[in-house]
C-alpha positions in Angstrom: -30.1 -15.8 -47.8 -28.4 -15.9 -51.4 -27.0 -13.3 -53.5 -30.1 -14.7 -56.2 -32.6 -13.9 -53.1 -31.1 -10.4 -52.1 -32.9 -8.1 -54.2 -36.9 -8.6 -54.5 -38.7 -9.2 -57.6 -35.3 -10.2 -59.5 -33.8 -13.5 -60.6 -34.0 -16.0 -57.9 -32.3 -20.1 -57.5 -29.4 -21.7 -58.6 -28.3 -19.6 -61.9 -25.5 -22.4 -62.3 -28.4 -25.1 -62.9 -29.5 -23.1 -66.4 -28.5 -24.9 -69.4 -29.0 -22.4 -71.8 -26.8 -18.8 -71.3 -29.1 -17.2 -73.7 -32.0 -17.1 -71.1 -29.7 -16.8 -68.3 -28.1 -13.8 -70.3 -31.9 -12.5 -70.8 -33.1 -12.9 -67.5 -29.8 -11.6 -65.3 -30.2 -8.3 -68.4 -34.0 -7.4 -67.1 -32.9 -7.9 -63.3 -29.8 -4.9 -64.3 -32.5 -2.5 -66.0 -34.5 -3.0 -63.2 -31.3 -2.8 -60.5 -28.5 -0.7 -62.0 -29.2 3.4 -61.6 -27.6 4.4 -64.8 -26.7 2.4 -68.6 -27.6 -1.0 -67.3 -26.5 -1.7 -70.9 -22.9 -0.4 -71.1 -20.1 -2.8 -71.6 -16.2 -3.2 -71.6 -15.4 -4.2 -75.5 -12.1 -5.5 -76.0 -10.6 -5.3 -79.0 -6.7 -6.1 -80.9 -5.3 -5.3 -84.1 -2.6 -6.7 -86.4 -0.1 -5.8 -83.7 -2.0 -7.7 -81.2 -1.7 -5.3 -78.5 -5.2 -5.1 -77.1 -7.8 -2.0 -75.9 -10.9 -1.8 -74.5 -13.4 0.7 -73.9 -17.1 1.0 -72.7 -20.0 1.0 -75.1 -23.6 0.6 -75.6 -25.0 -3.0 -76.3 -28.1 -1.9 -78.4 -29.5 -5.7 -79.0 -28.3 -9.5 -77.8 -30.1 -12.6 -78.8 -29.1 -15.9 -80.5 -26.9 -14.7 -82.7 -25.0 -12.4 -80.9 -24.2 -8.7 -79.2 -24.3 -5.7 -81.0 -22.9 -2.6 -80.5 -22.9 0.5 -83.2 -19.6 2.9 -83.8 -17.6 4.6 -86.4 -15.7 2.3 -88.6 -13.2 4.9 -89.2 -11.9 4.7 -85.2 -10.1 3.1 -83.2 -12.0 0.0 -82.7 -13.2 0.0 -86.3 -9.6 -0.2 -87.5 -8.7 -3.0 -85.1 -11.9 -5.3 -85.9 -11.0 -4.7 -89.8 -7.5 -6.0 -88.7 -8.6 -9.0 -86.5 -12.7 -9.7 -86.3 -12.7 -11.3 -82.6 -13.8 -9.2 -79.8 -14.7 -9.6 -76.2 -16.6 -8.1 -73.5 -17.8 -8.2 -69.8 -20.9 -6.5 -68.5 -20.5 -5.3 -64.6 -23.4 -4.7 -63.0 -22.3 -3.5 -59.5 -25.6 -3.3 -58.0 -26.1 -7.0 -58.5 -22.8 -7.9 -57.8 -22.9 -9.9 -61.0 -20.7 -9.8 -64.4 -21.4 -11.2 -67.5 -18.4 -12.0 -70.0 -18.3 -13.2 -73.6 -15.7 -14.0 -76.2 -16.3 -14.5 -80.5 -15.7 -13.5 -83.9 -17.0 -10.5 -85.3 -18.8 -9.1 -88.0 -21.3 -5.8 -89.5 -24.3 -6.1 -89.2 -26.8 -5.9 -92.2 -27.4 -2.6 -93.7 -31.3 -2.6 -93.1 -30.3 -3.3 -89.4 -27.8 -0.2 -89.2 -30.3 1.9 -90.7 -33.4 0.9 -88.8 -31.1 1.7 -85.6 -29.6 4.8 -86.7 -32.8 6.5 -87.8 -34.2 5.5 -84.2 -31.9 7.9 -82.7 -32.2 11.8 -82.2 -31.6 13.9 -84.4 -28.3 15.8 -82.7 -27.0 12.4 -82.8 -27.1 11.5 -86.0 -25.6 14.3 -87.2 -23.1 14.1 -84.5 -21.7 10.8 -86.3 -21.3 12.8 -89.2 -19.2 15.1 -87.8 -17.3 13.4 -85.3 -13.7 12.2 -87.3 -13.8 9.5 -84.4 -10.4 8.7 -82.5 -8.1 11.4 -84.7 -6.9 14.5 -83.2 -9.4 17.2 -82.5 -7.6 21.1 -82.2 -10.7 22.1 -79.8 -13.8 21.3 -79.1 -15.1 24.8 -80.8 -14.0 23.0 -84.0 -16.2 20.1 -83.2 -19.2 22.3 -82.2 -18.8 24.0 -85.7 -18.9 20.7 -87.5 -21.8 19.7 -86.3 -23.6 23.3 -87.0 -22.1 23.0 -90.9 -23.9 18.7 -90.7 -27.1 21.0 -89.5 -27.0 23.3 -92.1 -26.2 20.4 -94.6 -29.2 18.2 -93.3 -31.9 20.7 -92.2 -34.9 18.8 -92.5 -35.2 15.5 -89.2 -34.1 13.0 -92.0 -30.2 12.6 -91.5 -29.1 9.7 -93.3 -26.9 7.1 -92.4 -22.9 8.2 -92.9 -21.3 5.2 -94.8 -18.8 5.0 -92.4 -21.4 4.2 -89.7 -22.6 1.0 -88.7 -23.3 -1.7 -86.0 -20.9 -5.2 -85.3 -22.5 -8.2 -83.9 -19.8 -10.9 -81.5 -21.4 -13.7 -82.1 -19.6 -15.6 -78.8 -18.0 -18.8 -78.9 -18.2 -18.6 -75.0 -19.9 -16.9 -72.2 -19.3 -16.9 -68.8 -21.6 -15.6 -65.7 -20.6 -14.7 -62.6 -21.5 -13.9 -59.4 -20.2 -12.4 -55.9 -20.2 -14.7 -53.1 -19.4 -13.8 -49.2 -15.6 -15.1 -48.9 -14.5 -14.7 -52.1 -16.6 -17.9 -52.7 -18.1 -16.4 -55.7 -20.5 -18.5 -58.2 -19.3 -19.2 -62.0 -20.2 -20.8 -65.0 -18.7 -20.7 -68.6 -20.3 -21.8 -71.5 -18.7 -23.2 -74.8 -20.9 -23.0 -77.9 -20.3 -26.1 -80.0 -21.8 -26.0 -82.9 -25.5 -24.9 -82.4 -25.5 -26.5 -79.0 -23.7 -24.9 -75.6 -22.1 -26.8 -73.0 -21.9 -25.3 -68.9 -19.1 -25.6 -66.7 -19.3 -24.6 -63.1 -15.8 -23.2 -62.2 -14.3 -22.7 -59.1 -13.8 -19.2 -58.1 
């Protein structure tokens, strides 16, 4: 049996054989929210600025199709700072219960401001006033002094609409490549990269 046949009711055959990653991406994503216990959605963002030392860190995806990944933060941090600095990003999604990782590479940009607010109002309310009050990635005394900031944003915003804090908003990678892989016994693992060229991709198999 395959790695594709292990786990009932998920993605079965040949992934290498897809020509398109978009469907690939959208059927190995369903298999992870039905397989993986907890954030099937969480992925390593890599990010560099004008220094070019890199970072990553884990964050939410919150939407993928054609035209990219997006992902919603504080453009005031860390990874805000570097993107302004140099808009190319990557990422990998691990799922472990599949044994399968997904990994993608592009340039950057914000999303539109009628997507950021659509997104931001769909979220509770503790958490929208929670990016108000967070001064993300500076130095914090204690977290008393965050728990107060967040009671003086309630006290500001007492009614449930909280609107969006202009420094608040969602980046899309739109990837120039994407790569899938998958265990294999051996170390024999299964891998394809694809390179978008123009509006078109083109697949790879790699060796392991």
């Amino acid at each position: 049996m395959g790695k594709d046949d292990a786990v009932d009711g998920l993605t079965k055959g040949d992934f290498t054989q897809n020509p398109d990653p978009w469907d690939l991406f959208r059927q190995w994503f369903a298999d992870a929210q039905v397989s993986e216990p907890e954030d099937p959605n969480a992925m390593a963002l890599a990010t560099s600025g004008a220094d070019g030392m890199p970072d990553v860190r884990i964050v939410l995806l919150k939407d993928a199709d054609e035209r990219g990944f997006v992902f919603y933060t504080n453009t005031l941090s860390m990874k805000g700072q570097e993107l302004a600095d140099n808009p190319q990003a990557a990422l990998v999604m691990h799922w472990k219960s599949l044994r399968r990782q997904v990994r993608a590479r592009g340039t950057v940009t914000k999303v539109s401001e009628a997507e950021a607010d659509a997104y931001y109002a769909s979220r509770p309310r503790d958490s929208r006033l929670g990016a108000w009050a967070s001064r993300q990635s500076q130095p914090l005394e204690s977290r008393d002094v965050l728990i107060r900031a967040v009671d003086e944003m309630r006290a500001r915003f007492p009614d449930e609409a909280v609107p969006r804090p202009p420094h608040w908003t969602g980046y899309r990678i739109a990837p120039v490549t994407m790569e899938f892989w998958q265990d294999g016994a051996y170390r024999l693992h299964d891998r394809v990269r694809f390179t978008r060229e123009g509006e078109a991709w083109t697949g790879n198999r790699l060796y392991p």
